[in-house]
C-alpha positions in Angstrom: 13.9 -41.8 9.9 16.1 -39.0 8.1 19.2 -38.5 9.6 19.6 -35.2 12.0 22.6 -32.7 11.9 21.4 -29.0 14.2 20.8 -29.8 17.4 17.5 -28.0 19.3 18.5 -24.6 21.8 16.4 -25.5 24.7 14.6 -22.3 26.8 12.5 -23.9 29.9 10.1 -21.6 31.3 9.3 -22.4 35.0 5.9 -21.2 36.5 5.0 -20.5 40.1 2.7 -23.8 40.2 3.2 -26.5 38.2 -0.1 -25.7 36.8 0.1 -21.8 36.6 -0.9 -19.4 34.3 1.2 -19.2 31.4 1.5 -17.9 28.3 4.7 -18.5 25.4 5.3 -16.7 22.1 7.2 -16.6 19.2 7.4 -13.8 16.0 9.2 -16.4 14.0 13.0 -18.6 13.6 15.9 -18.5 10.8 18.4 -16.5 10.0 19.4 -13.3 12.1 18.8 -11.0 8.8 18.2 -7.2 9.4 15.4 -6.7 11.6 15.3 -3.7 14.3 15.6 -5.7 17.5 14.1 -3.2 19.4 10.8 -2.9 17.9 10.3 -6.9 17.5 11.2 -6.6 21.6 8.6 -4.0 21.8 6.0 -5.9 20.1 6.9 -9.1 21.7 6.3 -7.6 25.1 3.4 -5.6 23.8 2.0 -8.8 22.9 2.4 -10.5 25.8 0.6 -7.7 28.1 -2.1 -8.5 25.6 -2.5 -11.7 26.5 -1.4 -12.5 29.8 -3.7 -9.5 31.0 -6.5 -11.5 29.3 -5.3 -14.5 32.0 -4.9 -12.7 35.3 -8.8 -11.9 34.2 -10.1 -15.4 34.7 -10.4 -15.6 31.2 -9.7 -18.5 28.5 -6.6 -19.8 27.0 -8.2 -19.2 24.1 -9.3 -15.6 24.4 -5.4 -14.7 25.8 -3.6 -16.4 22.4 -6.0 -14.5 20.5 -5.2 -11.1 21.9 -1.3 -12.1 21.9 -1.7 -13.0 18.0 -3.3 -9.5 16.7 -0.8 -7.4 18.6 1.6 -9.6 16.8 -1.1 -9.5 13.4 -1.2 -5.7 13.7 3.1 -5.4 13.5 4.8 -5.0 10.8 8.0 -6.7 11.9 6.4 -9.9 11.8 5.5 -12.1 8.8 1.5 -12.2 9.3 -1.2 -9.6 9.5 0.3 -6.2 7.8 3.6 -7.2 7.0 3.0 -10.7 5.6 5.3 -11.9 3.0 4.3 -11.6 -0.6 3.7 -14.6 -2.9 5.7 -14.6 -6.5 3.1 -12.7 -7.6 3.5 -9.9 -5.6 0.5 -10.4 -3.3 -0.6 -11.7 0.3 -1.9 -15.4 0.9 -2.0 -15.5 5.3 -2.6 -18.7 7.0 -3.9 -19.3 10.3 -5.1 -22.0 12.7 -6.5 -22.0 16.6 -6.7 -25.1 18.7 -8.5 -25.5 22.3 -7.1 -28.5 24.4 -10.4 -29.7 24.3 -10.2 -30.8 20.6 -11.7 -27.7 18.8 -9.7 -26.4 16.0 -10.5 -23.8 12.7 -8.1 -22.5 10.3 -8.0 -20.8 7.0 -5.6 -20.6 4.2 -5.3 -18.3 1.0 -6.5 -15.4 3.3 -5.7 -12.1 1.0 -8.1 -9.4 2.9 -9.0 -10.4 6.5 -7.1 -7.8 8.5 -6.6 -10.6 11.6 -6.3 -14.1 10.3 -6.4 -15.8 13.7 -9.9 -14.0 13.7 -10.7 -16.3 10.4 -9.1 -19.5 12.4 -11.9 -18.7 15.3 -14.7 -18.3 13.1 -14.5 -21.4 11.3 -14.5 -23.1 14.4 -17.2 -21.6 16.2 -19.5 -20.5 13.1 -19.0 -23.6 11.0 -19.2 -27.3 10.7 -16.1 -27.5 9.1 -12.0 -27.5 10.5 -10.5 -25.9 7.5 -11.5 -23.4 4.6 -9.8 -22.5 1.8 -10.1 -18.7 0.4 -13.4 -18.2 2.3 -15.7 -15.8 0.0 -16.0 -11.8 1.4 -19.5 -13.1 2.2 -18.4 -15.5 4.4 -16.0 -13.2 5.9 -18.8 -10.7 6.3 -21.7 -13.1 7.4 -18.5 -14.3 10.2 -18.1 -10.6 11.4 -14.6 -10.5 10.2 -12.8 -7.0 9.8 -11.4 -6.7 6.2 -9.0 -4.6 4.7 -7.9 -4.1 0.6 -4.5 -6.3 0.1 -2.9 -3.5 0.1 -2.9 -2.7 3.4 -0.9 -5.8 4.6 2.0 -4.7 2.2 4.9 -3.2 3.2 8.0 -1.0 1.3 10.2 -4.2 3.4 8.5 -6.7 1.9 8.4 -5.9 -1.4 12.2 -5.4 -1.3 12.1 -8.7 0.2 10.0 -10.0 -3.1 12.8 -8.7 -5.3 15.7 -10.1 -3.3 14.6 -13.2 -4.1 13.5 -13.1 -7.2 16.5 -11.7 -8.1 19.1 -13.9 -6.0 17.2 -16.6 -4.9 14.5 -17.5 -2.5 14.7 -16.8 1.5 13.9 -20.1 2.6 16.1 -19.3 5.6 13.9 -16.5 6.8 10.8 -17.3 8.8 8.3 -14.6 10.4 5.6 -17.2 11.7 4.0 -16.1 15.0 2.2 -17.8 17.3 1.5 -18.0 21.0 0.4 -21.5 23.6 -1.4 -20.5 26.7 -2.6 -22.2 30.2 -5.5 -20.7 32.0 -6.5 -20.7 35.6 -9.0 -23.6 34.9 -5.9 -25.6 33.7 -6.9 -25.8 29.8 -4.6 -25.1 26.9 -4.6 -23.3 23.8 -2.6 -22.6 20.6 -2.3 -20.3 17.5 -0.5 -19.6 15.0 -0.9 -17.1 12.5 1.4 -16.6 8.8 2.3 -14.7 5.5 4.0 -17.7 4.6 7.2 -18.0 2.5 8.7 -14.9 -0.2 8.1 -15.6 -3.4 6.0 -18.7 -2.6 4.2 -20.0 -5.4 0.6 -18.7 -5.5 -1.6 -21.3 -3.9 1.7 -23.1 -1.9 0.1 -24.3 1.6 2.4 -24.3 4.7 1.8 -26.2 8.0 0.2 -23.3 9.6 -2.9 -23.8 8.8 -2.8 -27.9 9.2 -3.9 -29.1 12.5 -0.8 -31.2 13.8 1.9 -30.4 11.9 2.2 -26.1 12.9 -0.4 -26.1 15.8 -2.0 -28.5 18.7 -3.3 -28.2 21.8 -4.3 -31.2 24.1 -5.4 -30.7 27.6 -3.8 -34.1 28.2 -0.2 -32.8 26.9 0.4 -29.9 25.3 0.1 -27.0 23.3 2.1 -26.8 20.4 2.9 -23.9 17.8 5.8 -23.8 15.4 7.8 -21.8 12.7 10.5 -22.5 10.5 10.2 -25.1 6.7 6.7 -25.5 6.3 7.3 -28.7 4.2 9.6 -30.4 6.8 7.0 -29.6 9.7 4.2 -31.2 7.7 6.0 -34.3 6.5 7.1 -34.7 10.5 3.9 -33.7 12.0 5.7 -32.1 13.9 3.3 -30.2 16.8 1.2 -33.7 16.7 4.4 -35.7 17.0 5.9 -33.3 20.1 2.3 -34.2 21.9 2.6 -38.0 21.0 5.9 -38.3 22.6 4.7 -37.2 25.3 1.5 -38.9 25.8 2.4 -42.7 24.7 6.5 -42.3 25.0 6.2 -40.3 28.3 9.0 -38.1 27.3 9.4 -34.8 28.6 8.6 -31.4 26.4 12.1 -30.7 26.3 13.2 -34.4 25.0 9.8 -34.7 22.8 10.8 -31.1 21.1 14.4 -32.0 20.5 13.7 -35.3 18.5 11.1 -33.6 16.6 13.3 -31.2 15.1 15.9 -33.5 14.6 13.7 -35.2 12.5 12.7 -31.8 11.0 16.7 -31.1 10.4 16.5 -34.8 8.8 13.9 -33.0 6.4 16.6 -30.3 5.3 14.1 -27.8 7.1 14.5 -25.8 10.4 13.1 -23.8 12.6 11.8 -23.8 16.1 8.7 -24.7 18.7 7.1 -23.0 21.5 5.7 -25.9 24.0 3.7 -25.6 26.8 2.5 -29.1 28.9 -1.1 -29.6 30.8 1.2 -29.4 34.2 4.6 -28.1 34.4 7.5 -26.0 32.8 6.9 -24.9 29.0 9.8 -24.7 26.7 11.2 -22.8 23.9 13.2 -25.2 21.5 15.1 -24.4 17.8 17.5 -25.6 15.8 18.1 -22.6 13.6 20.6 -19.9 13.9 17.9 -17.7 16.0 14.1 -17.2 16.9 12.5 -14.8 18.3 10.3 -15.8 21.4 8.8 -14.4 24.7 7.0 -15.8 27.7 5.4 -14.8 31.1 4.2 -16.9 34.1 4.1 -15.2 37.5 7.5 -15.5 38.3 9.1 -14.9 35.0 8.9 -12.3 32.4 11.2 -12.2 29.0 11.5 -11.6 25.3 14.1 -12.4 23.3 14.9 -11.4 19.3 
């Protein structure tokens, strides 16, 4: 196993019943960089109305990540939807996966004109045969009922200084923007998404763990729901979402021990970055081991964000 050096921040998130409605998200880990703190807070909480309203109304886990991720989509602060990062090429390539505790999972990768990703993620799993597609055709968009827009849109003034930055003095690789969002409904099930631009100046056709069931999101009504950000390499070659869920399953560790050893093994990777965890029963967490991440999460007795 790769030896560890940052140690995992640990946020527990208590609930009024160990099996209460809860919902967790995150807008992304690294480096403190230059965002405007306020507006991520704004968002963060915007997002979280989104969805936790979508619980107090009976309905799914599902259907209350969903509406937390295109608040989050729709915000420029955040690296997915409008306001992805740009490939080398100058372009956007958005990832984006969604998991139901009962096993059910779709994601896309290579996405370039769907204006909600997640919405991609949904389709392939409900409309399809299939887990994972690659660059779906604007046909299959279409024939899926998927809102596009021209690349454009998702591009931002930010970003394309961003593009140049690094191109110029070196990739960001401390900078993540992944969001994401884990949720537990009143019939006790579990949910998780997770939604990306990806890396600046990644190379055109580069894959993160986003989109790959396991290693950037899982859900498990057994054990948990799982979604991360930070080093998309280190996450995949950890497994890291499937790994926090294993611990916990055949080690019988807690979230807050199974999160801590899985990014120590992602630190062991030379990657970082953090994890939003929520278990079948009791307390979620918020866990990271790099300098910051931004996060939020609501249960009936708590409310927060943090950027």
């Amino acid at each position: 196993m790769p030896e560890s050096g940052n140690h995992a921040r640990i946020v527990t998130i208590t609930t009024e019943a160990e099996d209460g409605l809860t919902l967790l998200i995150h807008g992304g880990a690294g480096s403190r960089g230059n965002h405007n703190a306020e507006e991520v807070d704004r968002d963060l909480n915007r997002a979280l109305d989104a969805g936790y309203a979508k619980l107090e109304a009976g309905a799914s886990a599902e259907e209350a990540v969903i509406a937390a991720i295109h608040v989050m989509e729709d915000a420029p602060e955040f690296n997915a939807g409008h306001g992805a990062a740009l490939t080398s090429d100058g372009i956007v390539q958005m990832d984006a996966c969604l998991m139901d505790g009962d096993g059910s999972v779709g994601a896309a990768t290579g996405l370039g004109t769907a204006r909600n990703p997640i919405d991609v993620a949904q389709a392939v799993k409900d409309k399809t045969k299939h887990v994972l597609f690659a660059e779906p055709t604007d046909q299959e968009l279409a024939d899926w009922g998927i809102e596009t827009e021209d690349n454009e849109y998702f591009i931002t003034d930010e970003r394309r200084r961003q593009l140049v930055s690094a191109q110029n003095d070196g990739d960001e690789w401390e900078k993540h923007g992944t969001i994401g969002a884990v949720a537990r409904d009143g019939q006790g099930h579990l949910a998780a998404a997770t939604s990306t631009g990806g890396i600046t100046n990644q190379m055109h056709g580069r894959v993160g763990d986003t989109p790959l069931p396991g290693c950037g999101t899982y859900a498990n009504d057994e054990t948990a729901a799982i979604s991360g950000t930070g080093i998309g390499e280190a996450f995949i070659k950890a497994v890291a979402a499937n790994q926090i869920a294993s611990r916990v399953r055949f080690a019988g560790q807690d979230v807050e021990d199974a999160a801590k050893a899985t990014l120590d093994e992602i630190d062991g990777y030379h990657g970082d970055g953090g994890v939003i965890v929520l278990p079948a029963t009791g307390h979620g967490v918020i866990a990271y081991n790099s300098e910051t991440m931004k996060f939020g999460f609501r249960s009936r007795t708590e409310s927060e964000v943090h950027s």
